[in-house]
BALOBA-1460 file (C-alpha; in Angstrom, 3 decimals):
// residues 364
<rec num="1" residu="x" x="152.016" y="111.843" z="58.151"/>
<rec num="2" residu="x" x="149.361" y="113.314" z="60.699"/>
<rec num="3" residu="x" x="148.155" y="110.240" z="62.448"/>
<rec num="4" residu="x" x="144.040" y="110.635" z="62.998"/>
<rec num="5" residu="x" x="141.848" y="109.371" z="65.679"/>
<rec num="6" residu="x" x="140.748" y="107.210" z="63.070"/>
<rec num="7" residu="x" x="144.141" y="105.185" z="63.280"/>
<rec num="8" residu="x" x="144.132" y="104.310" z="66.593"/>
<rec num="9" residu="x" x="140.540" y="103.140" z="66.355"/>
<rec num="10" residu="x" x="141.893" y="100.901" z="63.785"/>
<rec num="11" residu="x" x="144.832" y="99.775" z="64.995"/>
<rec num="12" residu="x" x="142.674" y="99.027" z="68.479"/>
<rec num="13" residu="x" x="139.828" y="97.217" z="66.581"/>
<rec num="14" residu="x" x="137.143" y="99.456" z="68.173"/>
<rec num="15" residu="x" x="134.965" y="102.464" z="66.941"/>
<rec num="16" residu="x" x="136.171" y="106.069" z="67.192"/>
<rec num="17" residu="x" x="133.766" y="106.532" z="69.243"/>
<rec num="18" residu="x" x="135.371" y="104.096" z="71.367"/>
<rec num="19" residu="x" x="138.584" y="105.505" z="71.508"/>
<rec num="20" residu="x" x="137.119" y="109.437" z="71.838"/>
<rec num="21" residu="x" x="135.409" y="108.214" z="75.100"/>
<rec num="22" residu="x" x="138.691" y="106.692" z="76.195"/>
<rec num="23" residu="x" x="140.625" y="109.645" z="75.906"/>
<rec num="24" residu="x" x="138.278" y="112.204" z="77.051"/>
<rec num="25" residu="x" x="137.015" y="109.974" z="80.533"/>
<rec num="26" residu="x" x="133.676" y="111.046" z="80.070"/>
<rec num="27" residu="x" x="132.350" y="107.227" z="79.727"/>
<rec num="28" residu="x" x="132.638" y="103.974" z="81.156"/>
<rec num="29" residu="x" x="134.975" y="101.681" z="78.903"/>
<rec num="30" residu="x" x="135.684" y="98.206" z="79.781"/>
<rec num="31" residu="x" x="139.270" y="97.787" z="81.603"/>
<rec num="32" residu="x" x="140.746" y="95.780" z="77.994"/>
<rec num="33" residu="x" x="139.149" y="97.847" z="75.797"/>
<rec num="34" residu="x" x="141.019" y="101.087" z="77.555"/>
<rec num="35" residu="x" x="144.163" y="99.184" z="77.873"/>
<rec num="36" residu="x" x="143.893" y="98.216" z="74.353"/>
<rec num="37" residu="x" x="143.376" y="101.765" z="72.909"/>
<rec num="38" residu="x" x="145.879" y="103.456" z="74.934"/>
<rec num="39" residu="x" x="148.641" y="100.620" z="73.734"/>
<rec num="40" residu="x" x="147.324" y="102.234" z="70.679"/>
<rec num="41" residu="x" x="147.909" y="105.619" z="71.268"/>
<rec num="42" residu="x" x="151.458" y="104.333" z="72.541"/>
<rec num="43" residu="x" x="152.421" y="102.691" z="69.608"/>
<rec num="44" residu="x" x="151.421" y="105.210" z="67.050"/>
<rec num="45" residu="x" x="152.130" y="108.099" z="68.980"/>
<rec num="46" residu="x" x="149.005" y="110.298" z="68.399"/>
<rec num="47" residu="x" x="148.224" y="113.384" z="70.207"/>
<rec num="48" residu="x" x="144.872" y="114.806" z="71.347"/>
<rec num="49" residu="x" x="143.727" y="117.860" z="69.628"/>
<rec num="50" residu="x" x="143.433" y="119.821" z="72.963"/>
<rec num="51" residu="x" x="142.176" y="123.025" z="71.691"/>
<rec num="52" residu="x" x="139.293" y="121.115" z="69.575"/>
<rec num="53" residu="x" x="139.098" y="118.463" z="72.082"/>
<rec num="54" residu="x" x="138.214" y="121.501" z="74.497"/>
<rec num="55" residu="x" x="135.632" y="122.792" z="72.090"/>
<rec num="56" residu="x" x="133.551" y="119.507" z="72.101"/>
<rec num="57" residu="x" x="134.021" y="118.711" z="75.459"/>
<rec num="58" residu="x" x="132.799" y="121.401" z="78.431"/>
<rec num="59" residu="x" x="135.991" y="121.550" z="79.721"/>
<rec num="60" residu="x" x="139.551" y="120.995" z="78.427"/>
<rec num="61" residu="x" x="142.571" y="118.970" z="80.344"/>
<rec num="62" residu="x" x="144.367" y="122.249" z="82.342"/>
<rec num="63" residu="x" x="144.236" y="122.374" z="86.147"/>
<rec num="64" residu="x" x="145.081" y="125.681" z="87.490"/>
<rec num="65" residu="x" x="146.422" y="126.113" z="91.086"/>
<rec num="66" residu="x" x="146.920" y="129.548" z="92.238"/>
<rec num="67" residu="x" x="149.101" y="130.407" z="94.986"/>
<rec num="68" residu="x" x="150.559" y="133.317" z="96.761"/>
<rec num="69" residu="x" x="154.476" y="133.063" z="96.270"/>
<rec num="70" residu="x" x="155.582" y="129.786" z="94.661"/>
<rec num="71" residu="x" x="159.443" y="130.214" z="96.231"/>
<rec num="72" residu="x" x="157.694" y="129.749" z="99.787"/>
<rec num="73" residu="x" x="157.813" y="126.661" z="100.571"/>
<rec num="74" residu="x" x="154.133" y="126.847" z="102.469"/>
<rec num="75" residu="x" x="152.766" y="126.702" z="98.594"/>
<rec num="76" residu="x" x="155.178" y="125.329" z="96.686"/>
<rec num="77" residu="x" x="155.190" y="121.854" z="98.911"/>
<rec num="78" residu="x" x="150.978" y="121.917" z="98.463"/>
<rec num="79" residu="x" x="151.517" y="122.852" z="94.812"/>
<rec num="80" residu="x" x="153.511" y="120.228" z="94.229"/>
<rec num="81" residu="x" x="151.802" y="117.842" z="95.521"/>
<rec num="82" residu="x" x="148.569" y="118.709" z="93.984"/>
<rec num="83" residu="x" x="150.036" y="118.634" z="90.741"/>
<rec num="84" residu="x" x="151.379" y="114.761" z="90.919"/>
<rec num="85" residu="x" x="148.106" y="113.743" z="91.461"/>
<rec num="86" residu="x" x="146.679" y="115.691" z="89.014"/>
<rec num="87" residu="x" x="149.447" y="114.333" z="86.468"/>
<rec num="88" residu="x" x="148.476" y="111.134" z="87.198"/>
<rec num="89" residu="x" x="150.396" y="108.532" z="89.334"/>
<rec num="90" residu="x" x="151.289" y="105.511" z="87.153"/>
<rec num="91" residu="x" x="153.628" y="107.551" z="84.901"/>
<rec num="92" residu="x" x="153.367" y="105.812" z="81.577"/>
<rec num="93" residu="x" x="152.803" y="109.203" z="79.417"/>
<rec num="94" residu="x" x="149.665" y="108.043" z="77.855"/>
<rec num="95" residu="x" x="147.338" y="110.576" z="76.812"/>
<rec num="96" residu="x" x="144.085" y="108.629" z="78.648"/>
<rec num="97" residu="x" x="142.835" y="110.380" z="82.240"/>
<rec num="98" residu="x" x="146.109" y="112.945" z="82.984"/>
<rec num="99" residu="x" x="145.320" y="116.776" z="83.026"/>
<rec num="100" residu="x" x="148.034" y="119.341" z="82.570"/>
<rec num="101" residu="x" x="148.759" y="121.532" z="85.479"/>
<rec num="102" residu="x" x="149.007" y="125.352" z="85.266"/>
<rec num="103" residu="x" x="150.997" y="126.997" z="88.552"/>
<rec num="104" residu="x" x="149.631" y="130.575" z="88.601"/>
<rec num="105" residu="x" x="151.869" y="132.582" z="90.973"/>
<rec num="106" residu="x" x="149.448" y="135.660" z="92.314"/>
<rec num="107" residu="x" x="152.151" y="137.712" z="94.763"/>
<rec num="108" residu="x" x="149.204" y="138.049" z="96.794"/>
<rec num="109" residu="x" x="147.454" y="140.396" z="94.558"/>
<rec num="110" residu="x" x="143.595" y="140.106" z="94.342"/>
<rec num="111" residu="x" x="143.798" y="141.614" z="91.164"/>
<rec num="112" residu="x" x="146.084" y="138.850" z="89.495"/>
<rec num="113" residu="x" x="144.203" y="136.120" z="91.412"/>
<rec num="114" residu="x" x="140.672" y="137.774" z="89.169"/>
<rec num="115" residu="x" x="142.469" y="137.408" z="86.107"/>
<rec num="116" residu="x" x="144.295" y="133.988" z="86.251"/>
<rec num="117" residu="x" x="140.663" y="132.873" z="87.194"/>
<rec num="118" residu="x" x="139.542" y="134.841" z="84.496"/>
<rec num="119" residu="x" x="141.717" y="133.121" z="82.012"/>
<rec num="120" residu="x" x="141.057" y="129.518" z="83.201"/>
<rec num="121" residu="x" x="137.749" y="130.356" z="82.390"/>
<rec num="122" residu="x" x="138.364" y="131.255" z="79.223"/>
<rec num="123" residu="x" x="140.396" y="127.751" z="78.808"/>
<rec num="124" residu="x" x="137.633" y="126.325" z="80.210"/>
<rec num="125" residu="x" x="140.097" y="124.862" z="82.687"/>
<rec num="126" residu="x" x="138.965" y="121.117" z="84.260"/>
<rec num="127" residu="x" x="139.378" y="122.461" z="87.556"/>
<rec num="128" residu="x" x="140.959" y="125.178" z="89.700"/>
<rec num="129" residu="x" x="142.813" y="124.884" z="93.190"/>
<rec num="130" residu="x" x="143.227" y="127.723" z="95.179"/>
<rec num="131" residu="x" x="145.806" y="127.653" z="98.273"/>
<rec num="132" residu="x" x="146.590" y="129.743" z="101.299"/>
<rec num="133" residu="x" x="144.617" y="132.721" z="103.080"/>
<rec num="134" residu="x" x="142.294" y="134.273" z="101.771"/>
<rec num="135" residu="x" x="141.804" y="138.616" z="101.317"/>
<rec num="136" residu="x" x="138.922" y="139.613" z="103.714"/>
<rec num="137" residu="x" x="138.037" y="142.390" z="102.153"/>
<rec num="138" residu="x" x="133.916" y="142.417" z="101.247"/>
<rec num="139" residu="x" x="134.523" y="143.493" z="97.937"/>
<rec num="140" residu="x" x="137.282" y="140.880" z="96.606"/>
<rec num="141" residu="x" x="135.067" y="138.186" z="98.100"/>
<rec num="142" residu="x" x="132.196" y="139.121" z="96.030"/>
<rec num="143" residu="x" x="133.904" y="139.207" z="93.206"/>
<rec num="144" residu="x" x="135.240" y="135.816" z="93.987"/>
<rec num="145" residu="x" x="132.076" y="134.347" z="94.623"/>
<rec num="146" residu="x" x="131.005" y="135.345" z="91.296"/>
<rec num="147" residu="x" x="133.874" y="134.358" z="89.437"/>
<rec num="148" residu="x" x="133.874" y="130.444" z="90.888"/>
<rec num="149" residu="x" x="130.438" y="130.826" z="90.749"/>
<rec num="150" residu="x" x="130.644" y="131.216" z="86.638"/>
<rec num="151" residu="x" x="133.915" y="128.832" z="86.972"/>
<rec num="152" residu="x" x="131.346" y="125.948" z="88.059"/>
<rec num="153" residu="x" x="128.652" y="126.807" z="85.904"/>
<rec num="154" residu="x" x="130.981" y="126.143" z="83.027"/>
<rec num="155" residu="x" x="132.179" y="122.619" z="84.527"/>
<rec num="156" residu="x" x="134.787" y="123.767" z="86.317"/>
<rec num="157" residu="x" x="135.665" y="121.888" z="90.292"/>
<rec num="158" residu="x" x="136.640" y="124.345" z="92.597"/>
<rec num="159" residu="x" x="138.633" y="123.555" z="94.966"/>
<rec num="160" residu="x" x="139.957" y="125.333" z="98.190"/>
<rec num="161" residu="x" x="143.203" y="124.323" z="100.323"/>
<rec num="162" residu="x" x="144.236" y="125.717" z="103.050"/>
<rec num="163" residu="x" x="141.442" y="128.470" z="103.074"/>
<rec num="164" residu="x" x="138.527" y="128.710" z="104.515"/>
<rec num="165" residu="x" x="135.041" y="128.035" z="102.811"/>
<rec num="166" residu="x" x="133.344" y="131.111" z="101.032"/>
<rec num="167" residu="x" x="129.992" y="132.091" z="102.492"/>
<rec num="168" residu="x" x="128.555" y="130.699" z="99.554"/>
<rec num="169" residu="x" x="130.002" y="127.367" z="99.224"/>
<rec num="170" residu="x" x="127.345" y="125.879" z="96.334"/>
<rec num="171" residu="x" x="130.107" y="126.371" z="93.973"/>
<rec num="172" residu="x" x="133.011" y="124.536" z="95.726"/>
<rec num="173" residu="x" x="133.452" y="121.107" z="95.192"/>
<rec num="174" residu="x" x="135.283" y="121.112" z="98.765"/>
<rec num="175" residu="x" x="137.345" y="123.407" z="101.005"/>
<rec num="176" residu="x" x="140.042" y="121.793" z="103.481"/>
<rec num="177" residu="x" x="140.922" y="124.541" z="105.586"/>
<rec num="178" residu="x" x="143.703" y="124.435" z="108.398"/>
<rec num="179" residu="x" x="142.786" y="124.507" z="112.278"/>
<rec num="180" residu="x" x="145.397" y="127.921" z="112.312"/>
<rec num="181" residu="x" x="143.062" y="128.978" z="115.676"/>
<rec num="182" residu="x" x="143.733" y="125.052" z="117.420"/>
<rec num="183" residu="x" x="147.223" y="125.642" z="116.455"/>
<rec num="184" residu="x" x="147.901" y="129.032" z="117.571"/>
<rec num="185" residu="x" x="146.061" y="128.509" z="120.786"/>
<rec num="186" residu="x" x="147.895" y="125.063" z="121.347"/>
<rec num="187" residu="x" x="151.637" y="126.892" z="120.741"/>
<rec num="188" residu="x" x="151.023" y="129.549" z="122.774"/>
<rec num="189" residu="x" x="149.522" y="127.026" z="125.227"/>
<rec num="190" residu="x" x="153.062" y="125.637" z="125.126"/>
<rec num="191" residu="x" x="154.878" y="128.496" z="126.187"/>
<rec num="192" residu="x" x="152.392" y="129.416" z="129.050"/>
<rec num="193" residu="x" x="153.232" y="125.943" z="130.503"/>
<rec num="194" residu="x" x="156.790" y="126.864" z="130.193"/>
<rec num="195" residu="x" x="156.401" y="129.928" z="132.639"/>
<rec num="196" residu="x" x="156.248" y="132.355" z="130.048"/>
<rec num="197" residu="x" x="154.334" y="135.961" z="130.600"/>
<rec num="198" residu="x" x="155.428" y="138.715" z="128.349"/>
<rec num="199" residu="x" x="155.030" y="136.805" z="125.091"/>
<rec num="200" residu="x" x="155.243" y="139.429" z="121.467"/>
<rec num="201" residu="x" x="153.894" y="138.440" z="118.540"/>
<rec num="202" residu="x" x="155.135" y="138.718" z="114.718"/>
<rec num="203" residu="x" x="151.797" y="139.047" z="112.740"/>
<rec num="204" residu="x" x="151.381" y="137.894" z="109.116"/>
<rec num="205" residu="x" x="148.845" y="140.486" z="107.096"/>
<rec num="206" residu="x" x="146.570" y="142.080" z="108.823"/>
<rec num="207" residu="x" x="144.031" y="141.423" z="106.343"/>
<rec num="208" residu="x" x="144.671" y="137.371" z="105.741"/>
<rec num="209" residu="x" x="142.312" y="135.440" z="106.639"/>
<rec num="210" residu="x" x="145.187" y="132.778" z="108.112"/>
<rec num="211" residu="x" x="146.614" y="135.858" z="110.063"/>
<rec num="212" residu="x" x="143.737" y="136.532" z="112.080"/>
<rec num="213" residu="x" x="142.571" y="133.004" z="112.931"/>
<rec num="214" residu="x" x="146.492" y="132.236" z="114.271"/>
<rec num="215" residu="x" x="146.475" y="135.319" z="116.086"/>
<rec num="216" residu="x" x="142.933" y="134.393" z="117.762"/>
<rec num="217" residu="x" x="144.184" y="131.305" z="119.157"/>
<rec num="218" residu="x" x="147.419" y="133.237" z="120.380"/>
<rec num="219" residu="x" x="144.799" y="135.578" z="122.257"/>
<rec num="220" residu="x" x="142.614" y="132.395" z="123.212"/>
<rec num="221" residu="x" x="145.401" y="131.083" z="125.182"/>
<rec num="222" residu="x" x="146.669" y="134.323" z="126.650"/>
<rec num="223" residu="x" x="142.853" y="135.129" z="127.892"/>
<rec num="224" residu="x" x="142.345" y="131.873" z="129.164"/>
<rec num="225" residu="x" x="145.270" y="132.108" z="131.142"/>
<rec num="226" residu="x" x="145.045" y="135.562" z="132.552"/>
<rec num="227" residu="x" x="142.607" y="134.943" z="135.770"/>
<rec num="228" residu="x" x="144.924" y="132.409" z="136.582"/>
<rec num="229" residu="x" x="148.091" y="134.031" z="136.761"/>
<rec num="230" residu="x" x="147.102" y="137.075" z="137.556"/>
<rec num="231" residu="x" x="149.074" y="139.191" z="134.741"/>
<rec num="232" residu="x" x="147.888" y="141.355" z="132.416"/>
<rec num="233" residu="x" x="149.451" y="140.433" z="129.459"/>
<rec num="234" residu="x" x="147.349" y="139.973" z="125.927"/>
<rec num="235" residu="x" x="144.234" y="140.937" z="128.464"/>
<rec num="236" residu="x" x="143.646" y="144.565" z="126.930"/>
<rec num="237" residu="x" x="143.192" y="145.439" z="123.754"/>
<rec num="238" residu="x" x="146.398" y="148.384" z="124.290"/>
<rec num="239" residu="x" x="148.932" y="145.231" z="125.708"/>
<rec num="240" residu="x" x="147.812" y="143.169" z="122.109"/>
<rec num="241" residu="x" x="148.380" y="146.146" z="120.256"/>
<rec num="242" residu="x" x="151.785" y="147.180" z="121.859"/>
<rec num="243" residu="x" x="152.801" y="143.107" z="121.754"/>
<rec num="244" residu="x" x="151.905" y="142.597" z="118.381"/>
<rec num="245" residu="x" x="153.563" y="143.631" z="115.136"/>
<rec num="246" residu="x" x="152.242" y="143.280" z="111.512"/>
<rec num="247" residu="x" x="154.457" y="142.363" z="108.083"/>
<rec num="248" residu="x" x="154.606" y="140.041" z="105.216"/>
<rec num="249" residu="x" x="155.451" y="136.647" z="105.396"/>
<rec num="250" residu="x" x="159.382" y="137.130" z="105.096"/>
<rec num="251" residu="x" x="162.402" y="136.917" z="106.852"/>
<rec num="252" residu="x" x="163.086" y="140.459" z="106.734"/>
<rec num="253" residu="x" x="159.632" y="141.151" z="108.127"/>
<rec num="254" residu="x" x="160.444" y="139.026" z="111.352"/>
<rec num="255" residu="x" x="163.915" y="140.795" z="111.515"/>
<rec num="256" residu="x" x="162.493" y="143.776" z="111.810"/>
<rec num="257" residu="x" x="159.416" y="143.430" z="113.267"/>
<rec num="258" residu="x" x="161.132" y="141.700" z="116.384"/>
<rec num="259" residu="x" x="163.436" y="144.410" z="116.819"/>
<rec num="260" residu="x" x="160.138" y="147.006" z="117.149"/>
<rec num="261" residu="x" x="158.856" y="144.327" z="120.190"/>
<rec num="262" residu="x" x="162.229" y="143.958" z="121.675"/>
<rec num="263" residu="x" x="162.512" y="148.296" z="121.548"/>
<rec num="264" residu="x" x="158.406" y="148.089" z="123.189"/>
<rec num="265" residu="x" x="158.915" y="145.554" z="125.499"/>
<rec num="266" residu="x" x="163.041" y="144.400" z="126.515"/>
<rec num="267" residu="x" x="161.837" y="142.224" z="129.129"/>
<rec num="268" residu="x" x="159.998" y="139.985" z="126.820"/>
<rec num="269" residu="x" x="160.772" y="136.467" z="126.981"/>
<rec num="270" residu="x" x="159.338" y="134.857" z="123.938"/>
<rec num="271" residu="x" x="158.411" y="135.316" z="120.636"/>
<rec num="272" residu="x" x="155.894" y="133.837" z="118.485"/>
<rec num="273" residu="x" x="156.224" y="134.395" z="114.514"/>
<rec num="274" residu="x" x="153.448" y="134.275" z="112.060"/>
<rec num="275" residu="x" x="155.530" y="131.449" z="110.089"/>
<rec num="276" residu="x" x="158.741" y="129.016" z="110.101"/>
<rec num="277" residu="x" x="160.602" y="132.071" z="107.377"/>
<rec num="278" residu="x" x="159.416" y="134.793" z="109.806"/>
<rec num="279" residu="x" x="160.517" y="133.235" z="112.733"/>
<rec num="280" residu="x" x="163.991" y="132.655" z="111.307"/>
<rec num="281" residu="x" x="164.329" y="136.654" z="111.452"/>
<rec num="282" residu="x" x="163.150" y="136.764" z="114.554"/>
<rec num="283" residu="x" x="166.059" y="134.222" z="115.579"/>
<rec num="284" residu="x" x="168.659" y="137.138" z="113.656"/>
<rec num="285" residu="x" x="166.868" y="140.286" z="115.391"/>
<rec num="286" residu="x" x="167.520" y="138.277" z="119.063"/>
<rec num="287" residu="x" x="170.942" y="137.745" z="118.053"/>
<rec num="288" residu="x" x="171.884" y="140.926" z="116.622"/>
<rec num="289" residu="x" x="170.817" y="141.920" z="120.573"/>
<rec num="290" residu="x" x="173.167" y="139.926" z="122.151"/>
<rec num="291" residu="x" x="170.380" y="137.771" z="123.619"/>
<rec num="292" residu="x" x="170.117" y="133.604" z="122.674"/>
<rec num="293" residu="x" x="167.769" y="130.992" z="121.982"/>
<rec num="294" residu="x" x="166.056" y="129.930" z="123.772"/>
<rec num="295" residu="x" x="167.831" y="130.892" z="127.257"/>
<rec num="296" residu="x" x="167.227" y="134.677" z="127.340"/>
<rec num="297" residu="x" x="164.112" y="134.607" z="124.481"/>
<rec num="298" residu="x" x="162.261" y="131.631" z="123.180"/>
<rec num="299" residu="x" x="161.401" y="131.937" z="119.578"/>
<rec num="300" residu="x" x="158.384" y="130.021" z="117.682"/>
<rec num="301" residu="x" x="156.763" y="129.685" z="114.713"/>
<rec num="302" residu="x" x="154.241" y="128.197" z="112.254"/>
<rec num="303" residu="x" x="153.894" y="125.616" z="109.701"/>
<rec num="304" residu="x" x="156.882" y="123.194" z="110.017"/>
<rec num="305" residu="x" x="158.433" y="123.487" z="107.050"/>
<rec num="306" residu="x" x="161.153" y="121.812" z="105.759"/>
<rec num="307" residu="x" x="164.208" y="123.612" z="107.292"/>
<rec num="308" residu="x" x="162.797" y="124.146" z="110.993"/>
<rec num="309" residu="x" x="163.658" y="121.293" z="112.398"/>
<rec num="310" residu="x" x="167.202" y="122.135" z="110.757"/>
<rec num="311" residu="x" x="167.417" y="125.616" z="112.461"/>
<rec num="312" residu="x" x="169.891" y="126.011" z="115.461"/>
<rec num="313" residu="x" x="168.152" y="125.575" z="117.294"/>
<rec num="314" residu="x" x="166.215" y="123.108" z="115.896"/>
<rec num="315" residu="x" x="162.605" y="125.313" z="115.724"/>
<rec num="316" residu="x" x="159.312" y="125.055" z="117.556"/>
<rec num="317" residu="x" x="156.624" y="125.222" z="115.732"/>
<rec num="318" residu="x" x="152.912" y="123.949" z="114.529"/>
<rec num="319" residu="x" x="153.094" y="121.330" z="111.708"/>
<rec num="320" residu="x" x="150.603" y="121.521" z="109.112"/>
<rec num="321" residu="x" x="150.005" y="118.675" z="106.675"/>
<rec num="322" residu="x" x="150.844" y="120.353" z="103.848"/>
<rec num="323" residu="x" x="152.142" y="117.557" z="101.034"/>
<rec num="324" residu="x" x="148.790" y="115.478" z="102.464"/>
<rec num="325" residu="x" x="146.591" y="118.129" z="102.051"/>
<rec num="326" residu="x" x="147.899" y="119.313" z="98.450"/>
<rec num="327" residu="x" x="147.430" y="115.638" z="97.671"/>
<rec num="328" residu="x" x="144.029" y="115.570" z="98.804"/>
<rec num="329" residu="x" x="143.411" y="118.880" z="96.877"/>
<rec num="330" residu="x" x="144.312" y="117.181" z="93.757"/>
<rec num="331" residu="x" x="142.439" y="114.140" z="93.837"/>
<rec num="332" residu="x" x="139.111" y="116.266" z="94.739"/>
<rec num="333" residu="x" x="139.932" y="118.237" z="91.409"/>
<rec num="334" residu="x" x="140.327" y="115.417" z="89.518"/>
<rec num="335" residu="x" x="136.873" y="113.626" z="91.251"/>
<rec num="336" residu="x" x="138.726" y="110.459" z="92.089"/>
<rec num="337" residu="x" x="138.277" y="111.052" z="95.953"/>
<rec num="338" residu="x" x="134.651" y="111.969" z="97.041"/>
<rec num="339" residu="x" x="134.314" y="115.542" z="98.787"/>
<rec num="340" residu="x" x="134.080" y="115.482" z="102.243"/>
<rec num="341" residu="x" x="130.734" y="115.994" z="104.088"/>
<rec num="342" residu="x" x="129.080" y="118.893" z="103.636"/>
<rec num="343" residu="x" x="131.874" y="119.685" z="100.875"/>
<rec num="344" residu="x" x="134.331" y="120.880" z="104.141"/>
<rec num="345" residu="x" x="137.088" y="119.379" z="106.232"/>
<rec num="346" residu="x" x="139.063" y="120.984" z="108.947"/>
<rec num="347" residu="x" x="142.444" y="119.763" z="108.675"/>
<rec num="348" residu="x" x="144.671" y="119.681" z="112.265"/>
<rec num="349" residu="x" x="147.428" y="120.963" z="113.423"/>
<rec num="350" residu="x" x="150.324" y="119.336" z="115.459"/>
<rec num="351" residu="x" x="152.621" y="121.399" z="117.623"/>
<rec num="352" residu="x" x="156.402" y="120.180" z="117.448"/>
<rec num="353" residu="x" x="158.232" y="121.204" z="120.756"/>
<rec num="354" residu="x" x="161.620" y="121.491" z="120.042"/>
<rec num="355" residu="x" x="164.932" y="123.513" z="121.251"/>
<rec num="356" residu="x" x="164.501" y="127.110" z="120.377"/>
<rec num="357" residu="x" x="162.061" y="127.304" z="122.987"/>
<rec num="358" residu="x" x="162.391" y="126.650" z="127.111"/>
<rec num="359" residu="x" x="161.199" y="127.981" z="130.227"/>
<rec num="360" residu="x" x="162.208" y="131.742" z="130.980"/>
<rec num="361" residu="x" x="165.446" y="132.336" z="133.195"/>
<rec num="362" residu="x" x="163.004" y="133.584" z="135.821"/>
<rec num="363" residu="x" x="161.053" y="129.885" z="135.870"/>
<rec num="364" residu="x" x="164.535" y="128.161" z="136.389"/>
């Protein structure tokens, strides 16, 4: 036998309305009177009509959080963590304030990141998290803009992490968005101090959003540090271009990629890789030379993910907070932490100095 809404009101001693509003979080209900419906709903087992639920209510319990490549551990540590919070933390399985979270894996197509918003629409989804770089490309971000711009007319938070704010923010609940420029700037910084000149970079996309703000802080540094030394490396635009190679975010990319820069430039003496997966090709391409790490080439990358610090040697690299912010993410979908000001937080970057990088045989 089906049990009804109208059970648990009975077996709680309250109305249905009472027990509707306690399931459904869209009323204040005195602490005993939600503990005593949701014993309730424990002891007689009922289950909330979702898809009717959904059609009364203006949205429904699904969370969607869209990311570029769930086996990379850059999204799958923030989707994780986003998703505990939005599965609530106490654990007891009770049907009360939980929402059900929907991973939607885009490959980093623009087109497949449309349509799962498109669908969450059409499931009038609670909220939607969206992770990692953005396209910059004027006509994706229009379309975007309208999309999360019908997303929150419907009810819908929006809620960015690790990308930066849309022009038109009015539909965002908030955007945390990584200092990639402060961290670029600060690792290249880094190997500067070590003695290092002729320094090649291992580009994410070209046109990511979180490629071009790392690679700005990479040129920051190397401007900044030009007059001083008097070199002329990363000061004109043909030494970026001839220092700087462009792939995805893989391990073959940095394998190969570094092998173009050694083939440009063989007296280069560091290498700086777009992320912690590229950067472990990078370490195989200086191998496969003959050269090691870090005495004849110091290699670095981005993100600090769980292995680098495991790498021999044991990786530098720039760690971003990426279980906090996922966290954060999913409490600001689920409105139990208030936005930030102005609906925007930067979120900073720490470099970790470790083995696979030292000063150049020349400094010794």
């Amino acid at each position: 036998m089906t049990v009804t809404l109208a059970d648990v009101a009975a077996r709680a001693r309250v109305s249905p309305a009472t027990v509707s509003r306690v399931l459904n979080g869209n009323y204040p209900v005195a602490a005993a009177t939600r503990e005593r419906v949701l014993r309730a709903v424990d002891e007689l087992d009922y289950v909330l009509n979702g898809p009717a639920s959904s059609l009364a209510a203006a949205t429904s319990d699904l969370v969607g959080i869209l990311v570029n490549d769930i086996a990379d551990p850059f999204f799958g540590i923030m989707a994780g963590a986003a998703q505990t919070e939005i599965g609530g933390q106490e654990g007891t399985g009770r049907a009360g304030g939980e929402k059900l979270a929907i991973v939607c894996n885009t490959g980093g197509s623009p087109e497949r990141e449309l349509t799962y918003l498109t669908l969450l629409q059409r499931q009038r989804a609670a909220a939607v998290i969206l992770t990692g770089g953005a396209l910059e490309d004027p006509r994706h971000t229009a379309a975007m803009t309208s999309k999360l711009a019908r997303l929150a007319d419907a009810g819908t938070r929006v809620v960015l992490c690790g990308r930066p704010p849309l022009a038109d923010s009015d539909a965002i609940v908030a955007a945390l968005a990584f200092d990639n420029r402060g961290g670029g700037r600060r690792l290249t910084e880094h190997l500067l101090a070590l003695g290092h000149r002729k320094i090649g970079y291992v580009a994410g996309p070209v046109e990511r959003t979180t490629t071009r703000h790392r690679l700005e802080g990479h040129w920051a540094a190397m401007a900044a540090a030009r007059p001083a030394g008097g070199w002329p490396a990363g000061g004109t635009s043909e030494e970026r271009e001839r220092l700087t190679v462009h792939g995805p975010y893989t391990r073959r990319s940095g394998y190969e990629a570094t092998l173009e820069l050694l083939r440009r430039a063989p007296d280069l003496t560091a290498v700086v890789a777009a992320n912690d997966t590229v950067a472990l090709g990078a370490c195989a391409a200086v191998r496969e030379q003959g050269l090691r790490i870090p005495q004849d080439v110091s290699v670095a990358g981005f993100d600090d993910l769980p292995f680098a610090v495991d790498a021999v040697p044991a990786l530098t690299t720039v760690r971003l907070p990426l279980y906090e912010a996922g966290a954060r993410a999913g409490r600001l979908a689920m409105g139990t932490e208030a936005p930030p000001p102005g609906g925007m937080a930067t979120i900073a970057a720490e470099l970790m100095a470790r083995a696979s990088t030292a000063p150049p045989r020349a400094a010794d």
